[in-house]
C-alpha positions in Angstrom: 200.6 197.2 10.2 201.1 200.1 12.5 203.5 203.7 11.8 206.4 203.5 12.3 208.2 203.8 15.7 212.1 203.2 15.9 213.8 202.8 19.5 217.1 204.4 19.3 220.3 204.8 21.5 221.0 208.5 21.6 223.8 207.6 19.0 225.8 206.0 21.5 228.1 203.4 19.8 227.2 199.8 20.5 229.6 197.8 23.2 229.9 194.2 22.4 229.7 192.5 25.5 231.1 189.3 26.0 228.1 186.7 26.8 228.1 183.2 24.9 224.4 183.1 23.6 223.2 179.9 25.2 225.0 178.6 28.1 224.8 179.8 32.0 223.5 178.9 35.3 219.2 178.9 35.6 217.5 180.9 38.0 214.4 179.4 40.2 212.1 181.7 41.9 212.3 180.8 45.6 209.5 179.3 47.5 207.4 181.5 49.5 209.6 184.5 47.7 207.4 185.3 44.8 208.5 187.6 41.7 206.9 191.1 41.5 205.1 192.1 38.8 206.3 195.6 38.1 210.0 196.9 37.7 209.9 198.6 41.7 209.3 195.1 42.7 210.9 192.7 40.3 213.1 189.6 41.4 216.2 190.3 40.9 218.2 186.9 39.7 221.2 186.5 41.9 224.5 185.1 40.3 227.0 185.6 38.0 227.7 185.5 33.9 225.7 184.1 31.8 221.7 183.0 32.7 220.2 180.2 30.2 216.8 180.0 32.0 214.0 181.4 34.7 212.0 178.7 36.4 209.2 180.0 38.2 205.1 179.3 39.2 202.2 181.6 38.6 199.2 180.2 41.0 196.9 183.4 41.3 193.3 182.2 42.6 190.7 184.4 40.9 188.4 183.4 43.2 190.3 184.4 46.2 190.3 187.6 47.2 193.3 189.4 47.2 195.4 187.2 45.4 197.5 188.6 42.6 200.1 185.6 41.7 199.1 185.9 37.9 202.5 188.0 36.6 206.1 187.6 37.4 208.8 190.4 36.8 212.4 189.5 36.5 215.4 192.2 36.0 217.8 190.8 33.6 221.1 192.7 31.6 220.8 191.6 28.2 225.1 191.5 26.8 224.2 190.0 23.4 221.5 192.1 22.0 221.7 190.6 18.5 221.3 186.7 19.7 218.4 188.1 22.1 216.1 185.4 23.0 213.4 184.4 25.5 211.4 181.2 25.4 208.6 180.2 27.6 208.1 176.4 28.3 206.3 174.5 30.7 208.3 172.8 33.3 208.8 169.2 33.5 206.2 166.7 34.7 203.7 169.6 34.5 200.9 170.7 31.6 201.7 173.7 29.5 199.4 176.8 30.2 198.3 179.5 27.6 201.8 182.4 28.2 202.2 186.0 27.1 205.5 187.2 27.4 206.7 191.0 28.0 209.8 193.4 27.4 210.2 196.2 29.3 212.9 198.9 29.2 214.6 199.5 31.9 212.4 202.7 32.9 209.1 201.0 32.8 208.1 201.3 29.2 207.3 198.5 26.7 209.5 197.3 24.4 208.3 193.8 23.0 205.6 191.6 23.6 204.6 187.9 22.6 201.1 186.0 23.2 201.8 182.8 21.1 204.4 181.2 19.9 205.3 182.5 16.3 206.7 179.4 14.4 203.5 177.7 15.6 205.3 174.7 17.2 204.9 175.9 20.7 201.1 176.4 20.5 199.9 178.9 23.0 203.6 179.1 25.0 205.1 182.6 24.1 208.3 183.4 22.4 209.9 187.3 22.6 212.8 187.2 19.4 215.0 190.6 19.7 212.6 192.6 17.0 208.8 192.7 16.8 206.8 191.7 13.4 204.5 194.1 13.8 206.1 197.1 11.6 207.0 199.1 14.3 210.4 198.2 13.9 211.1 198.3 17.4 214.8 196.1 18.4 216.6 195.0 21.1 219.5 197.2 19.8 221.6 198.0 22.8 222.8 196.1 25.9 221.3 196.8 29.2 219.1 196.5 32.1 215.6 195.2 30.8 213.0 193.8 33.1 211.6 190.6 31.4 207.8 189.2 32.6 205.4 186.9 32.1 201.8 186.2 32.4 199.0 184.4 31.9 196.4 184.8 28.8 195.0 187.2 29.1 196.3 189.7 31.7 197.9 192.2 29.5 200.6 195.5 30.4 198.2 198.4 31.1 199.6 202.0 31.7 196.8 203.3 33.8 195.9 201.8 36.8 192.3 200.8 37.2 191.3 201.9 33.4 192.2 200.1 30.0 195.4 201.9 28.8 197.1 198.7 26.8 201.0 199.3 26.4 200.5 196.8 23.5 198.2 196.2 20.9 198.7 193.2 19.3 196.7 192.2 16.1 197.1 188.3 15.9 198.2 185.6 19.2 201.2 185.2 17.2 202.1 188.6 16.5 205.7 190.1 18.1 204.0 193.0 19.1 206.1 196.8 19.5 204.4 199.0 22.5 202.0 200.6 19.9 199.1 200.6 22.4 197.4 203.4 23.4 199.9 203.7 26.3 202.3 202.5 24.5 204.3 206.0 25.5 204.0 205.4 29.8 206.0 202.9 31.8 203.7 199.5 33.2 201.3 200.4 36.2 199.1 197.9 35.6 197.7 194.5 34.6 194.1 194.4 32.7 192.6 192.0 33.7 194.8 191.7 36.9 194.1 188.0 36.7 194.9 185.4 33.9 196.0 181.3 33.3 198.4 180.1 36.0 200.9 176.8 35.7 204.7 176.0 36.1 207.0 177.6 33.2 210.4 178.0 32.4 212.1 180.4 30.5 214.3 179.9 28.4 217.1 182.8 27.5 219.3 183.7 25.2 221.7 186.8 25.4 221.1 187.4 29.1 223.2 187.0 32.0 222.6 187.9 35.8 222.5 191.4 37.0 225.3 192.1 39.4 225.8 195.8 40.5 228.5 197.2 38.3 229.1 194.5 36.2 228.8 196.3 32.9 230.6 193.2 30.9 227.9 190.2 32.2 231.4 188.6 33.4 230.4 188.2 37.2 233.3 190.5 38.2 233.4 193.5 38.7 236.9 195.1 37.8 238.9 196.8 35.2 237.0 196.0 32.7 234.2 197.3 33.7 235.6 201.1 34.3 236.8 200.9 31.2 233.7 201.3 29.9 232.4 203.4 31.6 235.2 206.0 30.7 234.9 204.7 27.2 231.2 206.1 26.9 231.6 209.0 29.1 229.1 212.0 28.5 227.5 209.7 25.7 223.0 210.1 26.5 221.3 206.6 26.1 218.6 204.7 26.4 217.9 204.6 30.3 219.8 201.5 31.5 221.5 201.0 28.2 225.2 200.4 27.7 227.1 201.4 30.8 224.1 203.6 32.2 223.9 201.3 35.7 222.6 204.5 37.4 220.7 204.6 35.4 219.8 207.9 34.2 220.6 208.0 30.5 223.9 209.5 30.9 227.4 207.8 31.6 228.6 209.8 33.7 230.0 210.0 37.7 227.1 208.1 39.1 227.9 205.0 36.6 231.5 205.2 37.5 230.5 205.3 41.4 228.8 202.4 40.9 231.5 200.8 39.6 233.9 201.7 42.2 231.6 200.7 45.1 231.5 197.2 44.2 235.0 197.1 43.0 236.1 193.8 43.2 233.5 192.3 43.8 232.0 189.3 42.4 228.2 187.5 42.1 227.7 184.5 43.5 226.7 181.3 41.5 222.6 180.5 41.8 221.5 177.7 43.8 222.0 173.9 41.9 219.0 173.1 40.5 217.0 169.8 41.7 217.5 166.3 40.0 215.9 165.9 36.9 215.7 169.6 35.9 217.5 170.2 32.3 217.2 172.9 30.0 217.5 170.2 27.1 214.5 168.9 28.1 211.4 169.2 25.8 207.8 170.0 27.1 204.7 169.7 25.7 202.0 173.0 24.5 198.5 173.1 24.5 197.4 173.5 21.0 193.7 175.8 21.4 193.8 179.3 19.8 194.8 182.0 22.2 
């Protein structure tokens, strides 16, 4: 067990937002249009309301130089912080690979962190609940923009480029690790090693929905609602990204509510249909080696 460290909200009041906790669209990352692997570069899912899954490919040759497909980086608003859930799986028709799974704020800084599965039915997949087990007592607590990634054993979140500064430091594979790493204070520069297992996954999420600019209520329009609360939380300081900070700067304030108004009435387009045979129901096998 580690101190304590407690993530707060400033004191803002907590918004519920509307998001049902399963069902929504999935996103797939594009061929030849791979995800980033840091937040200045992250895929940005395009679509509207709810977002039940990420279906993506991490085929990093270590032997080739200059290749660096080993993490992908998505940006994601979590509306249902409570029911918070993300679930790597490995797609269908293809073998499981050994996953670690990553939380960040939306400024850069860790937040949760997953190597193996914790119930021990998923083997080596990774599972990220809203709250770590770790006794840090960090929680997904307020909604947001987050940037959700994921990698392959064992290419961990390093805050110092070139030199081992973990964001993380997790004591067991199945531990639901808090960023209580020796940079567990800095925002993700790095990944140590920078390469790690590859495969097919699939995400699966709960609590999430697309990230449409100015859509506060993860509705897939942006309108009324929406400027409501941003005048509802005006001059409240948050969490960067938190609540109704879309600046996002930690305050609500005129550069939320201009964000608002220059997408007024807009509205996110649905994702792209998925190819026959995908399902979310679908189950997929783990490997079952430690690690």
């Amino acid at each position: 067990m580690r101190a304590g460290l407690k993530w707060t909200t400033g004191g803002a009041v907590l918004v519920v937002i509307a998001c049902a906790a399963i069902a929504g669209p999935e996103w797939e990352e594009p061929p030849g249009n791979d995800a980033g692997k840091f937040p200045n570069d992250a895929q940005i899912p395009v679509g509207g309301g709810n977002m039940a899954a990420i279906k993506g490919i991490l085929q990093g040759d270590p032997l080739a130089l200059g290749s660096s497909d080993f993490q992908d980086m998505y940006k994601i608003r979590i509306c249902d912080p409570v029911n918070f859930r993300a679930e790597a799986k490995a797609q269908i028709g293809f073998p499981a690979f050994n996953t670690q799974l990553w939380l960040f704020r939306a400024d850069g800084r860790g937040m949760l962190a997953n190597d193996d599965d914790t119930s021990g039915m998923g083997g080596t997949l990774s599972v990220l609940p809203n709250t770590a087990n770790d006794g840090t007592g960090v929680t997904v607590t307020a909604p947001g923009i987050y940037y959700l990634a994921i990698s392959g054993f064992n290419s961990d979140a390093d805050a110092d480029p070139g030199i081992s500064f973990p964001i993380f430091n997790a004591l067991t594979f199945t531990e639901v690790s808090g960023p209580d790493g020796a940079g567990g204070s800095f925002p993700i520069v790095d990944w140590e090693p920078a390469a790690g297992a590859t495969g097919r996954y699939r995400i699966l999420l709960r609590g999430v929905a697309f990230c449409c600019p100015g859509d506060i209520t993860c509705d897939g329009m942006v309108d009324v609602d929406d400027l409501n609360e941003v005048l509802s939380q005006w001059g409240n300081v948050v969490t960067v990204g938190t609540f109704a900070d879309i600046s996002p700067d930690g305050v609500i304030d005129v550069d939320d509510l201009n964000e608002v108004l220059s997408n007024w009435g807009s509205s996110c387009p649905p994702p792209a249909p998925l190819g026959v045979g995908d399902s979310l129901d679908a189950s997929a096998s783990a490997l079952q080696h430690p690690g």
